[in-house]
Structures are given as C-alpha cells and as structure tokens.
Predicted model as a PDB file, atoms N, CA, C, CB and O in Angstrom, pLDDT in the B-factor column:
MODEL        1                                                                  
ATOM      1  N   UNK A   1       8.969  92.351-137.136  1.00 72.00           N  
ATOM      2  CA  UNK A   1       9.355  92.634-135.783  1.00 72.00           C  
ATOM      3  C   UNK A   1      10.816  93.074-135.757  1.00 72.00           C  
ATOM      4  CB  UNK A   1       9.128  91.411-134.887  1.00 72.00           C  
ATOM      5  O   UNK A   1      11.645  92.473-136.440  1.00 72.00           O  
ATOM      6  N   UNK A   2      11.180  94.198-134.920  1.00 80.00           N  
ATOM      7  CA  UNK A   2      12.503  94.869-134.879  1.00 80.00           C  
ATOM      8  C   UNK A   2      13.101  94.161-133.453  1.00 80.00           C  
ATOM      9  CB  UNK A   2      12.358  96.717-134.848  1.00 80.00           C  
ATOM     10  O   UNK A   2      12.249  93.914-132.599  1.00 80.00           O  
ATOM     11  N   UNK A   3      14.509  93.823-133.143  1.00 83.00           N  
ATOM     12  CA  UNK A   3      14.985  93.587-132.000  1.00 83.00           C  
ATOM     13  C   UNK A   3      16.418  93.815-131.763  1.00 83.00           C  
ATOM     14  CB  UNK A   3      14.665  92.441-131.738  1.00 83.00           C  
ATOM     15  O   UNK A   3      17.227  93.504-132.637  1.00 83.00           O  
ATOM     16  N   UNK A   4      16.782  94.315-130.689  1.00 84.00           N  
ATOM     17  CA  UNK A   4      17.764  94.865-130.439  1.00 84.00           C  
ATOM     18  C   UNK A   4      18.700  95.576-131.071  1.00 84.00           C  
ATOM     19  CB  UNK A   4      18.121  94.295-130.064  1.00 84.00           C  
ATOM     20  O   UNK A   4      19.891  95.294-131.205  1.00 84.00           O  
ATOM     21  N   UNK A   5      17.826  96.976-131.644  1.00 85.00           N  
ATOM     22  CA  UNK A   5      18.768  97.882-132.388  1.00 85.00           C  
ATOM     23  C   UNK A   5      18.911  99.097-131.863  1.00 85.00           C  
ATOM     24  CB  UNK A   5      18.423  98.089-133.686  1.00 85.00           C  
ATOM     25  O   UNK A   5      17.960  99.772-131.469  1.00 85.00           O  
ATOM     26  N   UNK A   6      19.918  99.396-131.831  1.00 85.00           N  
ATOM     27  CA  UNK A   6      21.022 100.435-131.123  1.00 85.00           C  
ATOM     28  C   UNK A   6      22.188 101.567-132.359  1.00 85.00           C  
ATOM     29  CB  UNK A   6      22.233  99.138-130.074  1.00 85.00           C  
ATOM     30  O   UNK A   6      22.612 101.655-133.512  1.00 85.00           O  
ATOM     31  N   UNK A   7      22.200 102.170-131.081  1.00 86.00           N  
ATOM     32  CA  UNK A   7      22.873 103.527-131.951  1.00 86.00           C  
ATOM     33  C   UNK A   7      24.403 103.271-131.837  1.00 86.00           C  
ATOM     34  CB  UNK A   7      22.468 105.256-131.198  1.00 86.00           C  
ATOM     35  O   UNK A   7      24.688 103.229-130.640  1.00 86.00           O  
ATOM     36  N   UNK A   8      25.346 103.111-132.513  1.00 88.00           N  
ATOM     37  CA  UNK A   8      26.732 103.281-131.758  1.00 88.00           C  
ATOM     38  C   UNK A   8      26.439 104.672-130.616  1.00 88.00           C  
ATOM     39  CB  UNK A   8      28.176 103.678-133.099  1.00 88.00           C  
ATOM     40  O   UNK A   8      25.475 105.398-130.373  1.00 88.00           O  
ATOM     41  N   UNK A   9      27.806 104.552-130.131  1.00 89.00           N  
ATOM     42  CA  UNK A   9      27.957 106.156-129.285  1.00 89.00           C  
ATOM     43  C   UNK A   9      28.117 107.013-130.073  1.00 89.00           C  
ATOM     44  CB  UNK A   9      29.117 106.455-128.304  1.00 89.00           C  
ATOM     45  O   UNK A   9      27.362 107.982-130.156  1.00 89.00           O  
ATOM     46  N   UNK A  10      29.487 106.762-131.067  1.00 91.00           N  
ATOM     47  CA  UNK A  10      29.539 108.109-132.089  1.00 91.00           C  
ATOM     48  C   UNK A  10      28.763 108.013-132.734  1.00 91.00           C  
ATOM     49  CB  UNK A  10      30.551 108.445-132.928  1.00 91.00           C  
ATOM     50  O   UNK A  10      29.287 108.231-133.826  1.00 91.00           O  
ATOM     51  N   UNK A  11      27.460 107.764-132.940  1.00 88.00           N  
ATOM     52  CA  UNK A  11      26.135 108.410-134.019  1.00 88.00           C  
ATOM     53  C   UNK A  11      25.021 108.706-132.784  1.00 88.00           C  
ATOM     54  CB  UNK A  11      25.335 106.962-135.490  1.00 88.00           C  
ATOM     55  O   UNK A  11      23.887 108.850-133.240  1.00 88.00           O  
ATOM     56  N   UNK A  12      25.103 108.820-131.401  1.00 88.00           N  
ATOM     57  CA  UNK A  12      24.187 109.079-130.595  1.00 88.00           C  
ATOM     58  C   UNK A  12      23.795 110.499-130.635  1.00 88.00           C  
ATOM     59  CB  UNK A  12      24.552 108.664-129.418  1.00 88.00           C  
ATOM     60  O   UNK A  12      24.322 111.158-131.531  1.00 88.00           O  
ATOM     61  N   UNK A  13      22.937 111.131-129.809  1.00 90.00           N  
ATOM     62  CA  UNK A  13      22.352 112.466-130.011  1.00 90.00           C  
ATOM     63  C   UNK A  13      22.544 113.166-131.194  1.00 90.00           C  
ATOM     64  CB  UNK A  13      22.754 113.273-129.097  1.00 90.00           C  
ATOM     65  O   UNK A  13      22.966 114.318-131.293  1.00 90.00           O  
ATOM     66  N   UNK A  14      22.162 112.299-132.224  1.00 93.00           N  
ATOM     67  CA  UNK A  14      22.098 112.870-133.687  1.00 93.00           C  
ATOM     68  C   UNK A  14      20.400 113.006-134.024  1.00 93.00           C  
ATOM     69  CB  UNK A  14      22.976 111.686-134.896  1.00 93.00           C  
ATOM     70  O   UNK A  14      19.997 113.901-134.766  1.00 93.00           O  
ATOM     71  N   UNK A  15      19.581 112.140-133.470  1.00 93.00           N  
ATOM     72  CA  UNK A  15      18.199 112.314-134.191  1.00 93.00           C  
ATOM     73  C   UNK A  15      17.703 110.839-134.872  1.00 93.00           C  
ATOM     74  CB  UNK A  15      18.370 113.550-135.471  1.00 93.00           C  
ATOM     75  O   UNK A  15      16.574 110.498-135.224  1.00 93.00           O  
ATOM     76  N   UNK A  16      19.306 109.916-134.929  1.00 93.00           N  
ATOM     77  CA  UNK A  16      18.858 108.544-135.601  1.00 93.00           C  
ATOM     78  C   UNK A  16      18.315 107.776-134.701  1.00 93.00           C  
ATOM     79  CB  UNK A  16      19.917 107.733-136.235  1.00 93.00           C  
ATOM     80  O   UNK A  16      19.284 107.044-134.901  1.00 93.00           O  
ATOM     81  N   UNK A  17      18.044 107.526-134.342  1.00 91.00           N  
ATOM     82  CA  UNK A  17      17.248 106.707-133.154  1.00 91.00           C  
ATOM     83  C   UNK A  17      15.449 107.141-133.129  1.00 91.00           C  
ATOM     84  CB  UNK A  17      18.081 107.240-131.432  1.00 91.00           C  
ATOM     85  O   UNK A  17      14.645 106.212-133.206  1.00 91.00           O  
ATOM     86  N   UNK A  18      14.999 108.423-133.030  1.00 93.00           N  
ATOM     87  CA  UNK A  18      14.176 108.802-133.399  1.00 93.00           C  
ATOM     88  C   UNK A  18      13.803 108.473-134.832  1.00 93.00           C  
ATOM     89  CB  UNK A  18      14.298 109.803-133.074  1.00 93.00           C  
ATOM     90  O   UNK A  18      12.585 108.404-134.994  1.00 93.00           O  
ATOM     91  N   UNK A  19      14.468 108.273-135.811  1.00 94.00           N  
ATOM     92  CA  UNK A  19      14.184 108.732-137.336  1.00 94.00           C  
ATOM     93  C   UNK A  19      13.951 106.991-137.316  1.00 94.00           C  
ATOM     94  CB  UNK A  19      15.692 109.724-138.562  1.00 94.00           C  
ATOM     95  O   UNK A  19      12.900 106.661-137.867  1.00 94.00           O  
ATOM     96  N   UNK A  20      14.625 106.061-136.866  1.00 93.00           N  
ATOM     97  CA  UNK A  20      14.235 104.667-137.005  1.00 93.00           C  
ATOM     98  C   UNK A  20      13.094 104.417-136.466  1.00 93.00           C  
ATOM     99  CB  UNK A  20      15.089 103.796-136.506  1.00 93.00           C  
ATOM    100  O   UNK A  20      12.274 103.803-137.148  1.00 93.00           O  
ATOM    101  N   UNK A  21      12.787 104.781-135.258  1.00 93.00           N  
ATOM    102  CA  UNK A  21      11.602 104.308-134.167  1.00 93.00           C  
ATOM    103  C   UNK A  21      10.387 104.797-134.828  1.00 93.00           C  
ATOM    104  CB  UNK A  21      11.714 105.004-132.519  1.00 93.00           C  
ATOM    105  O   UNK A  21       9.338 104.156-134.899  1.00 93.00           O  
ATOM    106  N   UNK A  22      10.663 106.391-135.482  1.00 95.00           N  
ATOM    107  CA  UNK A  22       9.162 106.739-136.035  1.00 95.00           C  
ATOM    108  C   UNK A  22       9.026 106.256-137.367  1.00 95.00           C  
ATOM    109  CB  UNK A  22       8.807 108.318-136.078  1.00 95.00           C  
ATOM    110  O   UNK A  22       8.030 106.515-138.041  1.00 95.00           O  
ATOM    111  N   UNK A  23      10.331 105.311-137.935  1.00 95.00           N  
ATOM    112  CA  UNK A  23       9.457 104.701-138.991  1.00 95.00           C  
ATOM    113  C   UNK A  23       8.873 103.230-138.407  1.00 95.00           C  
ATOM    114  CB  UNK A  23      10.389 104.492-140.448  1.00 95.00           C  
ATOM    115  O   UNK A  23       7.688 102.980-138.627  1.00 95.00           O  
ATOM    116  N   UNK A  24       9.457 102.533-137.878  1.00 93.00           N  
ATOM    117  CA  UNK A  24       9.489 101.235-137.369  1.00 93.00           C  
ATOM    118  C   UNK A  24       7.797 101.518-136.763  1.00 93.00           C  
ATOM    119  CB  UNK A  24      10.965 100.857-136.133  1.00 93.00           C  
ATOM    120  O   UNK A  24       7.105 100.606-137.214  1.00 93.00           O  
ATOM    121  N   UNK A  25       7.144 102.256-136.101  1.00 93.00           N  
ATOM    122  CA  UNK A  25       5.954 102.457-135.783  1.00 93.00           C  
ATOM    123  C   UNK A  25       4.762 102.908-136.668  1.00 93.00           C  
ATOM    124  CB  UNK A  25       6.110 103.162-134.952  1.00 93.00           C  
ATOM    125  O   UNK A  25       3.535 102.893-136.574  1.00 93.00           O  
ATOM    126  N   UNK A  26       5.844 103.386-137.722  1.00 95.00           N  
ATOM    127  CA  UNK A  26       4.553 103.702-138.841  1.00 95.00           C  
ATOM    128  C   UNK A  26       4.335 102.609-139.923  1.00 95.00           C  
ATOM    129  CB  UNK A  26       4.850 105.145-139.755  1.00 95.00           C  
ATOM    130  O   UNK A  26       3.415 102.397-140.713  1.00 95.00           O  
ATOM    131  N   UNK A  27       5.286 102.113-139.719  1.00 94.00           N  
ATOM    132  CA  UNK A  27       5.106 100.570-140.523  1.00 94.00           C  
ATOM    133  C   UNK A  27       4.200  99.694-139.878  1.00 94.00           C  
ATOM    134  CB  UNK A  27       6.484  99.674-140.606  1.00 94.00           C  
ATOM    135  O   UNK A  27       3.397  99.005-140.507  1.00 94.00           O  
ATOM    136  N   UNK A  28       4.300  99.696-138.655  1.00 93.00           N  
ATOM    137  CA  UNK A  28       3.420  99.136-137.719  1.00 93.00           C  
ATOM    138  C   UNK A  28       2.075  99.392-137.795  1.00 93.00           C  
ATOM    139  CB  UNK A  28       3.761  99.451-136.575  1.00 93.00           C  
ATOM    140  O   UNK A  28       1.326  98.445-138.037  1.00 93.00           O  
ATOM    141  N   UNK A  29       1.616 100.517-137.630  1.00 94.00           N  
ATOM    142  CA  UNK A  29       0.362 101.125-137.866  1.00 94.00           C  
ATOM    143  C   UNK A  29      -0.003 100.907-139.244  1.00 94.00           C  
ATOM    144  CB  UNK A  29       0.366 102.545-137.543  1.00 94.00           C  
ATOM    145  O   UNK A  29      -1.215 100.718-139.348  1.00 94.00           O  
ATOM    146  N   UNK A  30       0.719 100.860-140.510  1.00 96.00           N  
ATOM    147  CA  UNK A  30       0.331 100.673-141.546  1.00 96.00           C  
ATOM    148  C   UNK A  30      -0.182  99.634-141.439  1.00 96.00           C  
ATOM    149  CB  UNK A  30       1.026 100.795-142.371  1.00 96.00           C  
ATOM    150  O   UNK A  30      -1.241  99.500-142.052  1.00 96.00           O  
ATOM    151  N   UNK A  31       0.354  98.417-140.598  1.00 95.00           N  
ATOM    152  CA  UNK A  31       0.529  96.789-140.968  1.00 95.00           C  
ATOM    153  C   UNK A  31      -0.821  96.569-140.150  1.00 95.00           C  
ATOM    154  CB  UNK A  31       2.183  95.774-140.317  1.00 95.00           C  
ATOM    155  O   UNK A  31      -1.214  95.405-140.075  1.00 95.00           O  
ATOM    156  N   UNK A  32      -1.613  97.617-139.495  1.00 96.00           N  
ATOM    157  CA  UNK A  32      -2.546  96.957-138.862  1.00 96.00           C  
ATOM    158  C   UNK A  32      -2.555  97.030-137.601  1.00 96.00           C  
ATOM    159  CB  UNK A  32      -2.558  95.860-139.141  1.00 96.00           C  
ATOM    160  O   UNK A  32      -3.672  97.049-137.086  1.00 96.00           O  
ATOM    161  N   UNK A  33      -1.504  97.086-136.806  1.00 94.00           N  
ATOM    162  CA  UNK A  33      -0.812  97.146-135.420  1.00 94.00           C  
ATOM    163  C   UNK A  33      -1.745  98.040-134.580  1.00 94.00           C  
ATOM    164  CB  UNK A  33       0.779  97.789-135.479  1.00 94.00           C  
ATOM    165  O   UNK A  33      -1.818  99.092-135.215  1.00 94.00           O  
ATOM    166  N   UNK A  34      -2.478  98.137-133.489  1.00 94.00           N  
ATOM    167  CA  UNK A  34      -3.098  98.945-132.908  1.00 94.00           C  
ATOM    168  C   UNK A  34      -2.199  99.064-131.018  1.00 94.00           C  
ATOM    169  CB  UNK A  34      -4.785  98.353-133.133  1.00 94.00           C  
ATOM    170  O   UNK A  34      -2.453 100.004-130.265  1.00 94.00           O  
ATOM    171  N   UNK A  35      -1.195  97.897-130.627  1.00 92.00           N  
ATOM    172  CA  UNK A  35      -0.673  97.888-129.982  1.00 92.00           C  
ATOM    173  C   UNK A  35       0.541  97.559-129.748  1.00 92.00           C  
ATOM    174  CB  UNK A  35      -1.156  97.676-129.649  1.00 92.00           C  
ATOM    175  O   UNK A  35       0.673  96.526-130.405  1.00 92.00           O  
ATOM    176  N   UNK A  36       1.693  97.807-129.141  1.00 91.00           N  
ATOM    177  CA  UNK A  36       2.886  97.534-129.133  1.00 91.00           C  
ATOM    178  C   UNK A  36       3.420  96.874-127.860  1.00 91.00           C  
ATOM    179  CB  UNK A  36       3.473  98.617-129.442  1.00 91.00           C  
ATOM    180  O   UNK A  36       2.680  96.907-126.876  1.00 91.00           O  
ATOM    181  N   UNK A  37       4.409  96.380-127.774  1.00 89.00           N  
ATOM    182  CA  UNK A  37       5.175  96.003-126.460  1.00 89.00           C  
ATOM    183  C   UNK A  37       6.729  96.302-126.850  1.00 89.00           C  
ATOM    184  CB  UNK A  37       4.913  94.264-125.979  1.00 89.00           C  
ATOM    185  O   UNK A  37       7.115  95.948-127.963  1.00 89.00           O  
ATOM    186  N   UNK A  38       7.492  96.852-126.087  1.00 89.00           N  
ATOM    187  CA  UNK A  38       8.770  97.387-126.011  1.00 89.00           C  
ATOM    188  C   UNK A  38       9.384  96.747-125.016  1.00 89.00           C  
ATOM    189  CB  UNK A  38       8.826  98.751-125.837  1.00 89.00           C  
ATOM    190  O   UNK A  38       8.795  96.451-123.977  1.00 89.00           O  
ATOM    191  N   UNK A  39      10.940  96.405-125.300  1.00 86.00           N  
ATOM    192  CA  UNK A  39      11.750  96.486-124.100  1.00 86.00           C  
ATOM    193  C   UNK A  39      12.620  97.135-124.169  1.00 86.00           C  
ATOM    194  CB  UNK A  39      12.196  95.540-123.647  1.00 86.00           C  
ATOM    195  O   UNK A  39      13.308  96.798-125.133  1.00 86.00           O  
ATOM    196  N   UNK A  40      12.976  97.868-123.697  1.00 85.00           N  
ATOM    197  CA  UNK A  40      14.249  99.239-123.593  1.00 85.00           C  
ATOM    198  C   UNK A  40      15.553  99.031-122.533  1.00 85.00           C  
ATOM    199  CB  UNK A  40      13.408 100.838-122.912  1.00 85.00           C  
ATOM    200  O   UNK A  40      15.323  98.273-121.590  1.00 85.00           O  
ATOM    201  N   UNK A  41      16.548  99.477-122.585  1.00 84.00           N  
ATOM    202  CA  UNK A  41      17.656  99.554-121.709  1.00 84.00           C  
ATOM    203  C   UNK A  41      17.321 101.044-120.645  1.00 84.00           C  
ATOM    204  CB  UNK A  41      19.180  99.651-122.763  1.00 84.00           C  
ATOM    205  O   UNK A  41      16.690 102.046-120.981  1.00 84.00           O  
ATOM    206  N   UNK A  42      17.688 100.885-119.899  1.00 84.00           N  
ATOM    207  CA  UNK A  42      17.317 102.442-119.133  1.00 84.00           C  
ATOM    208  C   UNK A  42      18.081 103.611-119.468  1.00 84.00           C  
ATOM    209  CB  UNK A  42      17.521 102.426-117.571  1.00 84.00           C  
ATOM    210  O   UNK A  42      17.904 104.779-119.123  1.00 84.00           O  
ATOM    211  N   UNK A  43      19.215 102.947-120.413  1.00 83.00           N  
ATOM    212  CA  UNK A  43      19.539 104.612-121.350  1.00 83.00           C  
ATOM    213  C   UNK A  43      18.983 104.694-122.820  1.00 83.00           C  
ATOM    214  CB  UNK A  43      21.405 104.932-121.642  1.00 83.00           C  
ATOM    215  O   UNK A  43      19.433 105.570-123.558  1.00 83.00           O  
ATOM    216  N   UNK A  44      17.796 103.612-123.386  1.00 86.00           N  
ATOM    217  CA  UNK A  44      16.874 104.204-124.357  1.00 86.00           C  
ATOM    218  C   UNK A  44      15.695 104.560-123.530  1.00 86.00           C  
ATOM    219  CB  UNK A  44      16.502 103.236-125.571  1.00 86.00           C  
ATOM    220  O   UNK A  44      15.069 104.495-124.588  1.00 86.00           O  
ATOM    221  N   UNK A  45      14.804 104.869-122.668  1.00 88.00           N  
ATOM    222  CA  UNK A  45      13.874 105.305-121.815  1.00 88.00           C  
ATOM    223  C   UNK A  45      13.520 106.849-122.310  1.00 88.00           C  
ATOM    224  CB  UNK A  45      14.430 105.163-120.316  1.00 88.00           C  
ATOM    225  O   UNK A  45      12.357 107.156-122.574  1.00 88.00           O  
ATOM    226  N   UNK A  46      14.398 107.610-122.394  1.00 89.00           N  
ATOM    227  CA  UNK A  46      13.734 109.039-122.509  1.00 89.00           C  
ATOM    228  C   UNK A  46      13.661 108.986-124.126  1.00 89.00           C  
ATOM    229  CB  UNK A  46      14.747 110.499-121.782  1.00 89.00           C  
ATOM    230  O   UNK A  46      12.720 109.579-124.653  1.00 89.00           O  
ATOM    231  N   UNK A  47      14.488 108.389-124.848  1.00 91.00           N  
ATOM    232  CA  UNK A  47      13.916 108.562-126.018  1.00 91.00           C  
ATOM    233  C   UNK A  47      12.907 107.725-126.658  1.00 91.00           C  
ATOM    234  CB  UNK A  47      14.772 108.638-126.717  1.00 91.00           C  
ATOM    235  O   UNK A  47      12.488 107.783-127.814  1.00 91.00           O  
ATOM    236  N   UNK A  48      12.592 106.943-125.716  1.00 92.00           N  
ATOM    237  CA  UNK A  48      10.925 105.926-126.287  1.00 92.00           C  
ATOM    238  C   UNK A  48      10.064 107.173-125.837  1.00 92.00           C  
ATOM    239  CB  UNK A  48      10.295 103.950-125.134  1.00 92.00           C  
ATOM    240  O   UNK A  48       9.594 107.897-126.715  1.00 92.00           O  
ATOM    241  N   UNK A  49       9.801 107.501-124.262  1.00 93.00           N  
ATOM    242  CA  UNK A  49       9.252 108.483-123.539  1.00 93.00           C  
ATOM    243  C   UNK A  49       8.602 109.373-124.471  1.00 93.00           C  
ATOM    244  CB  UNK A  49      10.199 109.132-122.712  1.00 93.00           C  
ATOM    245  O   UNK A  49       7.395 109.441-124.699  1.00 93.00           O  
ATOM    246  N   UNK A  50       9.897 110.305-125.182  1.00 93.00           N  
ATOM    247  CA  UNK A  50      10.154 111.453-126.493  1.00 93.00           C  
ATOM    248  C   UNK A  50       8.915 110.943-127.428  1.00 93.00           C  
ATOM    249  CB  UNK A  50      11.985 111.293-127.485  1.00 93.00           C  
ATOM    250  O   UNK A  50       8.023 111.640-127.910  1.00 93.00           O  
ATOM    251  N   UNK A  51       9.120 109.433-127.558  1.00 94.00           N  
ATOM    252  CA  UNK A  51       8.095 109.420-129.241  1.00 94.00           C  
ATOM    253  C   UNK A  51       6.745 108.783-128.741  1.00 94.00           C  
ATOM    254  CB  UNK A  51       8.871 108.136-130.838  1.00 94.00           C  
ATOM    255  O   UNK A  51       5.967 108.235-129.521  1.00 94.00           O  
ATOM    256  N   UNK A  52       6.442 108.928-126.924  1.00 93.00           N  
ATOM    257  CA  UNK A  52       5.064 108.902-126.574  1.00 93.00           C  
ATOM    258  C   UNK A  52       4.660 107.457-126.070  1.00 93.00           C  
ATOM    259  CB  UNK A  52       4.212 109.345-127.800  1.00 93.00           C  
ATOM    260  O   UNK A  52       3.483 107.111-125.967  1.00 93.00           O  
ATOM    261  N   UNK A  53       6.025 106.428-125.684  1.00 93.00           N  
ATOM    262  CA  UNK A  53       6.022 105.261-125.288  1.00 93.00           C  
ATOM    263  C   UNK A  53       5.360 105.862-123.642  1.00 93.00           C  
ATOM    264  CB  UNK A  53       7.636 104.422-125.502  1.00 93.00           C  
ATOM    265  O   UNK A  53       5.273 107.021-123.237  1.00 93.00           O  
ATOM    266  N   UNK A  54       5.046 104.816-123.095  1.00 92.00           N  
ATOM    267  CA  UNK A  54       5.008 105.309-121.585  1.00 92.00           C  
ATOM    268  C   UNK A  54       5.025 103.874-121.155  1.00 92.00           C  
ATOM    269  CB  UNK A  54       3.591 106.340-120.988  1.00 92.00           C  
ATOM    270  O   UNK A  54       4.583 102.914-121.786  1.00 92.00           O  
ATOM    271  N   UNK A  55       5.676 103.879-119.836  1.00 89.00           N  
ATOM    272  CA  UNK A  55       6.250 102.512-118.906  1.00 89.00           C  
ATOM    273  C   UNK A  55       4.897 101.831-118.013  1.00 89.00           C  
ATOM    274  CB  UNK A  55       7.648 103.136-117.554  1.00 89.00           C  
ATOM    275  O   UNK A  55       4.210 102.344-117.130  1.00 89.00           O  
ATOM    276  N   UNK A  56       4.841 100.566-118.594  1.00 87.00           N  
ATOM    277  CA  UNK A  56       3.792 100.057-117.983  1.00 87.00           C  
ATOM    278  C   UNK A  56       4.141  98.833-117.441  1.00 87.00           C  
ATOM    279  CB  UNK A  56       2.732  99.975-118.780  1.00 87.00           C  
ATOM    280  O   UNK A  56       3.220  98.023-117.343  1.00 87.00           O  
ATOM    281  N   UNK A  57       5.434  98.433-116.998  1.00 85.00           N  
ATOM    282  CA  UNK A  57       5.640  97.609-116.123  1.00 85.00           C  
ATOM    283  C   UNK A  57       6.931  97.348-115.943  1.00 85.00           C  
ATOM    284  CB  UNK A  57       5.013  96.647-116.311  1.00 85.00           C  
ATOM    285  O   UNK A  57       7.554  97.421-117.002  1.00 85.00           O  
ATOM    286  N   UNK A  58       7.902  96.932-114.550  1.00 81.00           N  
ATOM    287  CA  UNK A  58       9.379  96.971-114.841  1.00 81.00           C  
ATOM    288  C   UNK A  58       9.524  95.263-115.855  1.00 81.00           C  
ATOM    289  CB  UNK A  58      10.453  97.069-112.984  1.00 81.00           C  
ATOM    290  O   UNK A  58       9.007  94.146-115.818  1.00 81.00           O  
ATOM    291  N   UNK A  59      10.211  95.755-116.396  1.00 78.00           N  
ATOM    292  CA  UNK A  59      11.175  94.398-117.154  1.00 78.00           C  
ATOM    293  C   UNK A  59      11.867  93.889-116.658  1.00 78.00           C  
ATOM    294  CB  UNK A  59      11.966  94.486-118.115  1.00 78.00           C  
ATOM    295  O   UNK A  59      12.431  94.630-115.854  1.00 78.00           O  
ATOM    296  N   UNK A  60      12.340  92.610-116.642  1.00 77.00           N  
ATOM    297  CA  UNK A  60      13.585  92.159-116.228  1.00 77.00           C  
ATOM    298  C   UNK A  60      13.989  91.058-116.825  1.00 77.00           C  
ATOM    299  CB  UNK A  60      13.651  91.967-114.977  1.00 77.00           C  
ATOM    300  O   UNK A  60      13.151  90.234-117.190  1.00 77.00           O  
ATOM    301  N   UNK A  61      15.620  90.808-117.069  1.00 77.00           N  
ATOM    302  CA  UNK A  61      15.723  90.182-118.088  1.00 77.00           C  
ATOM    303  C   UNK A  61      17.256  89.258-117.525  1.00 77.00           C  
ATOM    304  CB  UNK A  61      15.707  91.270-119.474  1.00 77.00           C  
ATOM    305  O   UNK A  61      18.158  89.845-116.928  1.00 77.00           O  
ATOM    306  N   UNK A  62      17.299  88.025-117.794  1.00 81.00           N  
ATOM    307  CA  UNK A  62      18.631  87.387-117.034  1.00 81.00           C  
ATOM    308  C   UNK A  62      18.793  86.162-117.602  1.00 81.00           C  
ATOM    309  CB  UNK A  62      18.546  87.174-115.404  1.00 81.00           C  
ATOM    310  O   UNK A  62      17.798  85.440-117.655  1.00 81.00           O  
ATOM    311  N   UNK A  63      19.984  85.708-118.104  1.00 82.00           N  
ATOM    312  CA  UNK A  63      20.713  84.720-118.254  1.00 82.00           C  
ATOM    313  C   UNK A  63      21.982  83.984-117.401  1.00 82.00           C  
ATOM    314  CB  UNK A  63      20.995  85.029-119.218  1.00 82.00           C  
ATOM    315  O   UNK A  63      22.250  84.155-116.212  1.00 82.00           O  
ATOM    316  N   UNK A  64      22.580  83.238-118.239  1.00 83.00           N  
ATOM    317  CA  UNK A  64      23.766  82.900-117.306  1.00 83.00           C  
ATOM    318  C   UNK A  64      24.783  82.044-118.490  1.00 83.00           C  
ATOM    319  CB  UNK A  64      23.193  81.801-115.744  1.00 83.00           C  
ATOM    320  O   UNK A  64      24.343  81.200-119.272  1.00 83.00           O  
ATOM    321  N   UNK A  65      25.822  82.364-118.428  1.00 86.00           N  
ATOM    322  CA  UNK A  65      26.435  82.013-119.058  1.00 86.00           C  
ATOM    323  C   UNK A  65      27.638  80.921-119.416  1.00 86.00           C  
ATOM    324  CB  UNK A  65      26.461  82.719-119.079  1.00 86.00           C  
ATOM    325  O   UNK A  65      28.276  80.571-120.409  1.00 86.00           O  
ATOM    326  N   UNK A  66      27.555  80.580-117.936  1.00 82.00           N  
ATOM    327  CA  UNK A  66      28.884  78.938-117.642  1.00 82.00           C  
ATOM    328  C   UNK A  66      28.209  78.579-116.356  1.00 82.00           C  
ATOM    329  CB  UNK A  66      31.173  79.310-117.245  1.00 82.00           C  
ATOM    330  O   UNK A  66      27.430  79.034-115.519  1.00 82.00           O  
ATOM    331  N   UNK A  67      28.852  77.623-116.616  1.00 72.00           N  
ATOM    332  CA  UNK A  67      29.085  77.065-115.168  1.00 72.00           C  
ATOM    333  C   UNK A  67      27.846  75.780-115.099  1.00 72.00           C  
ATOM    334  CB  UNK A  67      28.825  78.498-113.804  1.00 72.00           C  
ATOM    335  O   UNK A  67      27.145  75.521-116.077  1.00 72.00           O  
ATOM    336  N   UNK A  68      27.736  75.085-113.832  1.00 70.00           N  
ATOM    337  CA  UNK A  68      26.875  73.517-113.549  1.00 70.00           C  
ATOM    338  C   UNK A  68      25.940  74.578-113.469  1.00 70.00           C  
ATOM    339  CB  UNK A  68      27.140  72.167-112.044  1.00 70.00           C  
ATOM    340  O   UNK A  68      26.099  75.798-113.439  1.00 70.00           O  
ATOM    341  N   UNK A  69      24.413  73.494-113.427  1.00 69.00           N  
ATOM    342  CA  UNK A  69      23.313  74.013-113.233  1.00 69.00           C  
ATOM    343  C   UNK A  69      23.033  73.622-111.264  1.00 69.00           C  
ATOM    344  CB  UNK A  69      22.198  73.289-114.524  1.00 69.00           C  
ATOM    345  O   UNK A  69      23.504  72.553-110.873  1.00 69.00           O  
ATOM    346  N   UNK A  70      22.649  74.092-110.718  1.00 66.00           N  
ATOM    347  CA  UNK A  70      22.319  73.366-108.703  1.00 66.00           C  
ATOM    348  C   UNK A  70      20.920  73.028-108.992  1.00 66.00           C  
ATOM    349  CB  UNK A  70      22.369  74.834-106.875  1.00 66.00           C  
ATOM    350  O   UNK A  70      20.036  73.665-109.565  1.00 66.00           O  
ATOM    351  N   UNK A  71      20.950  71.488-108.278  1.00 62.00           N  
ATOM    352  CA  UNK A  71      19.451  71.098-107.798  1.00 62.00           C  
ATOM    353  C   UNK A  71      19.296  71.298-106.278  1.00 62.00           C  
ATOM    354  CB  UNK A  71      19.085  69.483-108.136  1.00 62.00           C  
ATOM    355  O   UNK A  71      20.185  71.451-105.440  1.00 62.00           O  
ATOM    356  N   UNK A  72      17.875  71.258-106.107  1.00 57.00           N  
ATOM    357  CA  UNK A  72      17.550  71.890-104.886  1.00 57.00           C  
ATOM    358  C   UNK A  72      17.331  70.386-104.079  1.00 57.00           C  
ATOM    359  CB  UNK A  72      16.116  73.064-104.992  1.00 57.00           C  
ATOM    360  O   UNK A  72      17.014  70.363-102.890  1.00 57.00           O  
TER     361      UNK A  72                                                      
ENDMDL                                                                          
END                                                                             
C-alpha cells in the first residue's frame, strides 16, 4: 500500500507523478488487485482523472491539533 506521496513543486509538471501512479497500479493489478480506493488533494485530481481514476464520493478528512477536548 502507497500513502501520501507527492511531487515537490520543482519536479511538478514533469511526467513523475504519472510515471509513479502507472507503476504503483500495475503492481497492483499484478498483485491481484481488481479494485482501488484513492484519496487525493484537489490539486492531484486531474492527474488521477489523466490515468482514468474517476470521483466517486467527496472525502473529507480532519484532525486537531492542541488544545482541551469539550463535553457536551
């Protein structure tokens, strides 16, 4: 399983991002894999899109980082 990998900026619109994803999926398919689940940032979106991902539900994702917890 792959998670949270990213392009710097200076290596962006080079093609690496693509060249990882279509191996990371063919490893997948090798391994047996007939389905996937993704979570993307909304500036990786067109390039999942590109290698034939398509959006099947919004994500949402949240932490918190200090502070007391409130009871109700």
């Amino acid at each position: 399983m792959a998670d949270q990998i990213l392009t710097t900026p200076a290596h962006q619109r080079r093609g690496l991002g693509s060249v990882v994803m279509r191996t990371l999926q063919q490893q997948a398919r090798a391994s047996g894999a007939t389905r996937a689940v993704l979570g993307a940032t909304p500036q990786g979106r067109a390039l999942y899109e590109s290698l034939g991902w398509r959006t099947h539900t919004a994500f949402l994702s949240l932490y918190r980082t200090t502070g007391p917890t409130e009871s109700c």
